[in-house]
C-alpha positions in Angstrom: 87.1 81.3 112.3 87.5 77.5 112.5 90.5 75.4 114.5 91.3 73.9 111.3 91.7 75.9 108.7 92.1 79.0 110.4 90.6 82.5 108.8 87.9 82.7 105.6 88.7 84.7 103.0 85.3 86.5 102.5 84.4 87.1 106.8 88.1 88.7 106.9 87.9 90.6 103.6 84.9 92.2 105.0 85.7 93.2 108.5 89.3 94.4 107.2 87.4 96.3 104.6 85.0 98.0 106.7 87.6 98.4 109.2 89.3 100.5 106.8 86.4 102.2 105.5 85.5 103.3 109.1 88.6 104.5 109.6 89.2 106.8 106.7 85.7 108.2 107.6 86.5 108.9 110.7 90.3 110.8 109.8 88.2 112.6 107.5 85.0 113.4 110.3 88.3 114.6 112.4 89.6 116.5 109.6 86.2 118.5 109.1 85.7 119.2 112.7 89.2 120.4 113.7 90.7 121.3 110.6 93.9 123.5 111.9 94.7 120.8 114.4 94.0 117.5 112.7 95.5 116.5 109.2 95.1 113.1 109.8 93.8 113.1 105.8 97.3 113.3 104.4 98.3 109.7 105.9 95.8 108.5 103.5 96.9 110.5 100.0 100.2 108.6 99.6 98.0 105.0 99.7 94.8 106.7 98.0 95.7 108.0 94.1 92.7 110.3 93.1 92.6 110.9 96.9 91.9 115.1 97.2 91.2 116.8 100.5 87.3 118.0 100.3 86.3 117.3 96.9 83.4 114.6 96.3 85.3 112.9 93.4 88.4 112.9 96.0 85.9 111.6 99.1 84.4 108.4 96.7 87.9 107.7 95.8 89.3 107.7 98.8 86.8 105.3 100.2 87.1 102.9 97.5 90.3 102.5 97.9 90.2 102.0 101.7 87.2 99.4 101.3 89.3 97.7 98.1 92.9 97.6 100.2 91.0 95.6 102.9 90.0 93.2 100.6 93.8 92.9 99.3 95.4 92.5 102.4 92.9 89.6 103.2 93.5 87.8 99.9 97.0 87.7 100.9 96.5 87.1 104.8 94.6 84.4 104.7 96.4 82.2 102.1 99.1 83.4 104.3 97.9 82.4 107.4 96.7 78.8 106.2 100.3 78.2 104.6 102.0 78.6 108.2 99.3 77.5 110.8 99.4 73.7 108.9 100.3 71.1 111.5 
């Protein structure tokens, strides 16, 4: 990140993207392990379409769409973020 100009598109879209990522693999690592306690998956279904509990085609889906909304909150951020922090 530089004084200046504030956040990069690319660095941020790629740490928010993993950071989602990471997260929906670890709801879903929770889900597995503790199943009757943890349903931390059904957060993620209303934001995921395709998104199904235990089914590969559901799984890929899911983390697509985790990776790719990291990337769209970044390519609004940013611009965002460089709009309001002029001097």
């Amino acid at each position: 990140m530089t004084s200046s100009n504030g956040p990069r598109l690319v660095p941020t879209g790629h740490a928010l993207s993993l950071f989602l990522l990471v997260s929906f693999l670890v709801c879903i690592g929770f889900g597995l392990i503790a199943p009757d306690r943890l349903h931390m998956h059904e957060a993620w279904a209303p934001w995921l379409p395709g998104f199904e509990w235990l089914t590969l085609p559901g799984f890929l889906i899911g983390a697509l769409g985790a990776y790719l909304y990291g990337w769209y909150i970044a390519a609004v951020f940013v611009p965002l973020y460089r709009f309001f922090h002029r001097n």
